[in-house]
N, C-alpha and C positions, 0 to 999 in steps of 0.2 A: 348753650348748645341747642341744639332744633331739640326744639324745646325743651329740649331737657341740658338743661346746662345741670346745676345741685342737684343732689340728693339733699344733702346742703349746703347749703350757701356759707360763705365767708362769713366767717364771726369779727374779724376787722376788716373794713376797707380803708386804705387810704386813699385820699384825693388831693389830687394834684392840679395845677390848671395850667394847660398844655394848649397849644395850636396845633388844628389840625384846622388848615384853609382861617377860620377865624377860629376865637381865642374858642375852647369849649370847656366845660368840665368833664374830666377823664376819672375816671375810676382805676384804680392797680388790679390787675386782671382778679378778680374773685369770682367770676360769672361758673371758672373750672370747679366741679364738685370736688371735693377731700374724699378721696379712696377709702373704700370700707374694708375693714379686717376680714379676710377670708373665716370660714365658718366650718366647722366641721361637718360632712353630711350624711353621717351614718343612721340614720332616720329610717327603719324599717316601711315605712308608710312611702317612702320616696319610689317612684316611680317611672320607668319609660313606656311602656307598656300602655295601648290604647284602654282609655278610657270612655265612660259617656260623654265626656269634655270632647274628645278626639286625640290626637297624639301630640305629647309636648315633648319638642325638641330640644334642647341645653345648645345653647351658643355662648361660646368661649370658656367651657368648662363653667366653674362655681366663680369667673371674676365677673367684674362689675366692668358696664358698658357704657357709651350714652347715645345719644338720638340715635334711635331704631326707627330704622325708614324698609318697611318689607318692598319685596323687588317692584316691580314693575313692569319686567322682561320678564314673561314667563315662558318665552323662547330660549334667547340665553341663560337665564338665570331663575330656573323655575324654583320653587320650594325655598329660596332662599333672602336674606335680608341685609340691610346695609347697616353700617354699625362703625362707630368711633370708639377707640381704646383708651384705656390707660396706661400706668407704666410696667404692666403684666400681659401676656397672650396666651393663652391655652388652646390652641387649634389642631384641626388634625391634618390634612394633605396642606402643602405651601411649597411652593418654591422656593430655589436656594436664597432670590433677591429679600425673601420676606422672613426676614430672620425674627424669630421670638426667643431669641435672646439680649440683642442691642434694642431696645424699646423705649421708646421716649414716651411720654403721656400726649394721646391726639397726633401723633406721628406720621399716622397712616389713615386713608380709609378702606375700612375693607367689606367685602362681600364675601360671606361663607353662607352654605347652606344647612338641612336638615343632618347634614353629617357631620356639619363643624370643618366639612374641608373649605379651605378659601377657593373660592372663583372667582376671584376680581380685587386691584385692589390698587389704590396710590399711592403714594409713598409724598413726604413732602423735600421739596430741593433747597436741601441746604447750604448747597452750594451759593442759590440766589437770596440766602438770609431768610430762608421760610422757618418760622418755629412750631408752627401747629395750624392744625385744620380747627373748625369750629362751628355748627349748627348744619350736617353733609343732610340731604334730603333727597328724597328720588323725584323729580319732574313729574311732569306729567303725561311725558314723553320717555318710550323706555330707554332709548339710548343715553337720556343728557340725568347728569347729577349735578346739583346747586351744591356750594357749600363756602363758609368765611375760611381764607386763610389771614394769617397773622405774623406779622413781623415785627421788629423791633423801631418803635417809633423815632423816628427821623433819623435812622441810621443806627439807637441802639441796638442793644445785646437779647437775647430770646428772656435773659432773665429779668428785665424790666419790664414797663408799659410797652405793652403793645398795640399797633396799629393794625385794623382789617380791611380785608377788601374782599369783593363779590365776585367768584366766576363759576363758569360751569365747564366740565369737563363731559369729554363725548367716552363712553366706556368703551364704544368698539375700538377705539385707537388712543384714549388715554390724551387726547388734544385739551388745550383749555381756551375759554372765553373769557377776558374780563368785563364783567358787566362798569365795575368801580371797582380801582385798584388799591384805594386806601380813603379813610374819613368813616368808615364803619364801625358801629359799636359792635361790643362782642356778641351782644345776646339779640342778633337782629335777625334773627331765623330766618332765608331767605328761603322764597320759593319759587318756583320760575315754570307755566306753561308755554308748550310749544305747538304750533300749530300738527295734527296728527298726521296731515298728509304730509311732512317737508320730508323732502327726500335730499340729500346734500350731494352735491355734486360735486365730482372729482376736482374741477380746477378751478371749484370757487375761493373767493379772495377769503380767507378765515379769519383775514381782522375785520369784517364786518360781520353784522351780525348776520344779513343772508346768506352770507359763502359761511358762516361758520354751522349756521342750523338748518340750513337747506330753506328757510324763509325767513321774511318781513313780521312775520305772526308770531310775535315771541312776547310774551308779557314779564314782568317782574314782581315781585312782593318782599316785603324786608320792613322788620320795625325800627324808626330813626328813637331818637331822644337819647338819652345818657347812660351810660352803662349803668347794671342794677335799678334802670327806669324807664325803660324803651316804653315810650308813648303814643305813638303813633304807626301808624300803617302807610308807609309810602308804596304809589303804584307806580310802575313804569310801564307804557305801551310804545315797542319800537317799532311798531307800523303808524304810528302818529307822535314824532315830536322824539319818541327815545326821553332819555335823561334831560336832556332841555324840557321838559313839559313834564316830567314827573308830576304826581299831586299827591298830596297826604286824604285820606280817607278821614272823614266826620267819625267823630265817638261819640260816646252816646255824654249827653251833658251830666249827667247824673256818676258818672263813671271818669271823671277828666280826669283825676289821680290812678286809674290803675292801670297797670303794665299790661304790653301788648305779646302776646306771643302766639306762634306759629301762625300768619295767615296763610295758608291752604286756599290755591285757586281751584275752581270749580272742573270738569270736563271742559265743559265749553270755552275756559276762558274768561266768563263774565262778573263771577263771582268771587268771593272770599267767604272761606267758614275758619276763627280764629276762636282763642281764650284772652279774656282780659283777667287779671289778677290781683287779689293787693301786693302790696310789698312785702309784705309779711306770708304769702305764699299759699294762707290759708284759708281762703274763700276764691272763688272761680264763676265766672260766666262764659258761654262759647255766646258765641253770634254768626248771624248772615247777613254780608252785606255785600251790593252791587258795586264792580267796578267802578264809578264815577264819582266826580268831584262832588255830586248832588245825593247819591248814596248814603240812604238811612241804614244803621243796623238796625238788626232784629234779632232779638234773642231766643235762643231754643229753648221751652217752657220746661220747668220741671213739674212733672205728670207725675201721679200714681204708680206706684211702686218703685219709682226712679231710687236710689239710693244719695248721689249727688247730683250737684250740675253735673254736663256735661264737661270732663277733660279730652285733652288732646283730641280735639274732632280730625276728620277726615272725610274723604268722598269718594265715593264706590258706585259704580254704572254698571246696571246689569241688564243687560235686552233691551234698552232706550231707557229705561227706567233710571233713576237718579236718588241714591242714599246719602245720607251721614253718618258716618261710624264715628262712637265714641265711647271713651272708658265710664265706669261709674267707681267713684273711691268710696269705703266705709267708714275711714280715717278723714281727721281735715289735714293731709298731707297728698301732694299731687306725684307721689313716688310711692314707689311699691318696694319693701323690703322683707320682701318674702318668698320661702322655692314655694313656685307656683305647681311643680311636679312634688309637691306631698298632695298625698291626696286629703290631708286634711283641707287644705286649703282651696279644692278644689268645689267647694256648697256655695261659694260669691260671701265668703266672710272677707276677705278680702277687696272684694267690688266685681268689676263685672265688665262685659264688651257689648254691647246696644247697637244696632242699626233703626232706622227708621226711613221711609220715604219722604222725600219733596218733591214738590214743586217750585219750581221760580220765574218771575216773569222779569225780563228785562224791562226798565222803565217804567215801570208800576209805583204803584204810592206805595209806603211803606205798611199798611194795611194788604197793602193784597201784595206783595212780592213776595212773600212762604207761602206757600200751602202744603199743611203737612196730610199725606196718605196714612191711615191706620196708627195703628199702634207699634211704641216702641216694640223689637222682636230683638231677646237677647240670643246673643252670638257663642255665647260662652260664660260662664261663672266665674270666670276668673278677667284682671282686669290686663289687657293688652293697649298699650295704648302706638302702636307704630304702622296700622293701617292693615286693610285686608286687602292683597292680593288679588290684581284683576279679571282672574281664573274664579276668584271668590273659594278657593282650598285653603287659603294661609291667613289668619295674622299673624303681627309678631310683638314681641316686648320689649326692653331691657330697662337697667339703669342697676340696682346692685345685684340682678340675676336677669341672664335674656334668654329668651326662648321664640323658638319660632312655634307655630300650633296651628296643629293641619285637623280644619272640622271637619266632622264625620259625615 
């Protein structure tokens, strides 16, 4: 799941070897985390109530979520964040279509805000064999959401291997794009920037991709390789070449066994800030690397008082200025299981949210394409890892507790 598929991971996989275009190896879906036992949370220390953290908000009651992507729209959808389910809902305003009672695990995507009411949400058509959503992301454009849906491969049932594909959907009308319809692995976190000025015109053709985004300027990002091993970083630019011209992005040599997740395109477009990881879940690096075939990464140093590498990076623009936001864990575990509203938890015993500035140069050697501004400046003591809000008032969290958190 963007990025966060486990809390954990599958303790058996089986592996089958399946065609999908040519022969591949397939993995039986294990990428879905195993649901955690609800908790009892009579905790006097527990808390709504503004703190020196700022206010943390409880999204979906006390259940467990995954890829938390905060909004984007702080027009439509201010104070709020995006968020995949399980087979449990605990919300508060919904419509009659958004039943949290018939609930399937990844069912839906939905958007609720600092009230837990939903404002936004999809539902998967199961009419068309859809079985589940998987790695939903906010663009970088506020109207369009990235996310895998999942079907049953070559005509099976939701209960066996499943096959994914890439689209995006427009929130104002709930339309979709298929980037790639099927041959995607599950844990291929996709991300998609949109040129900021496209404006979509009434009578454009929506199976292209101009009539469907109002431009040409649309990028892609998604990691290929094998389920529980996505290795690489494939880019797409459909103002040159589209999916004929795709290219996979250089790793760093030193690094060619570890898994790729969430690459995060830049403001502009030009960039990617990702995690590579082992397979074992429990060591992490972020990087920055340039869009191009020739594109060196570069890794973000761990500095003085940092706790860990950098998790779940992200990119925040504020006044022309250009950040990275990212988590820091205390644990070598890249999940967080713990209410982040006890205030014991609230000193960074748990880990923490970091920004810092960049710079970047397109076409630069790989010596000079970062320049980092200052020092890390923590965000918060507590670790958030689903991005800050382009207002710069919210991050947000989740995975076996989410919360959105509005700084002071």
């Amino acid at each position: 799941m963007k990025m966060m598929y486990s809390f954990l991971y599958c303790i058996l996989m089986k592996k089958l070897l399946l065609p999908i275009g040519l022969l591949a190896l397939t993995l039986v879906a294990c990428y879905t985390p195993e649901p955690f036992s609800a908790e009892a949370s009579d905790d006097s220390s527990k808390t709504n109530k503004p703190s020196e953290i700022g206010k943390l908000f409880s999204v979906n009651g006390d259940l467990q979520i995954c890829n938390p992507s905060v909004s984007q729209d702080t027009v439509n959808f201010p104070a709020s964040m995006l968020w995949l389910n399980f087979s449990k809902i605990k919300v508060n305003d919904h419509d009659a279509d958004f039943s949290v009672t018939d609930v399937k695990q990844h069912d839906r995507l939905t958007v609720s805000d600092t009230a837990n009411n939903v404002k936004w949400y999809l539902m998967i058509d199961k009419d068309k064999g859809e079985c589940q959503f998987q790695d939903p992301e906010w663009s970088t454009h506020p109207d369009f959401i990235v996310s895998l849906r999942g079907q049953g491969l070559n005509g099976g049932s939701c209960g066996g291997v499943l096959d994914y594909g890439i689209f995006a959907v427009r929130t104002s009308d709930k339309k979709k794009f298929w980037f790639i319809e099927k041959g995607i692995i599950e844990q291929a976190t996709p991300h998609v920037w949109v040129d900021p000025a496209a404006k979509v015109e009434d009578d454009g053709d929506e199976t292209t991709v101009e009539g469907f985004f109002g431009t040409k300027n649309v990028r892609l990002t998604y990691a290929d390789g094998t389920d529980g091993n996505p290795q690489n970083i494939v880019f797409v630019d459909f103002a040159n070449g589209g999916i004929s011209k795709a290219i996979k992005l250089k790793k760093p040599a030193d690094r060619s066994n570890w898994k790729v997740e969430s690459p995060m395109i830049s403001p502009d477009g030009n960039f990617v800030v990702y995690n590579l990881m082992t397979k074992s879940e429990d060591s992490w690096e972020a990087y920055i690397q340039e869009l191009s075939k020739d594109g060196e990464a570069v890794k973000i140093p761990f500095t003085k008082g940092m706790k860990s590498d950098p998790a779940q990076p992200h990119w925040f623009e504020s006044d022309g200025r250009l950040f990275v936001v990212w988590t820091e864990f205390t644990q070598t575990s890249y999940y967080n299981k713990i209410h982040l509203d006890n205030a014991s938890a609230q000193d960074g015993s748990a880990g923490r949210t970091v920004m810092r500035e960049v710079r970047l140069k397109t076409g630069a050697s790989k010596s000079e394409l970062v320049e980092w501004v200052d020092d890390n400046v923590e965000l918060a003591p507590v670790p958030m890892i689903g991005g800050r809000s382009p207002d710069g008032k919210f991050l947000s969290t989740g995975y076996k507790y989410a919360y959105l958190l509005k700084l002071p």
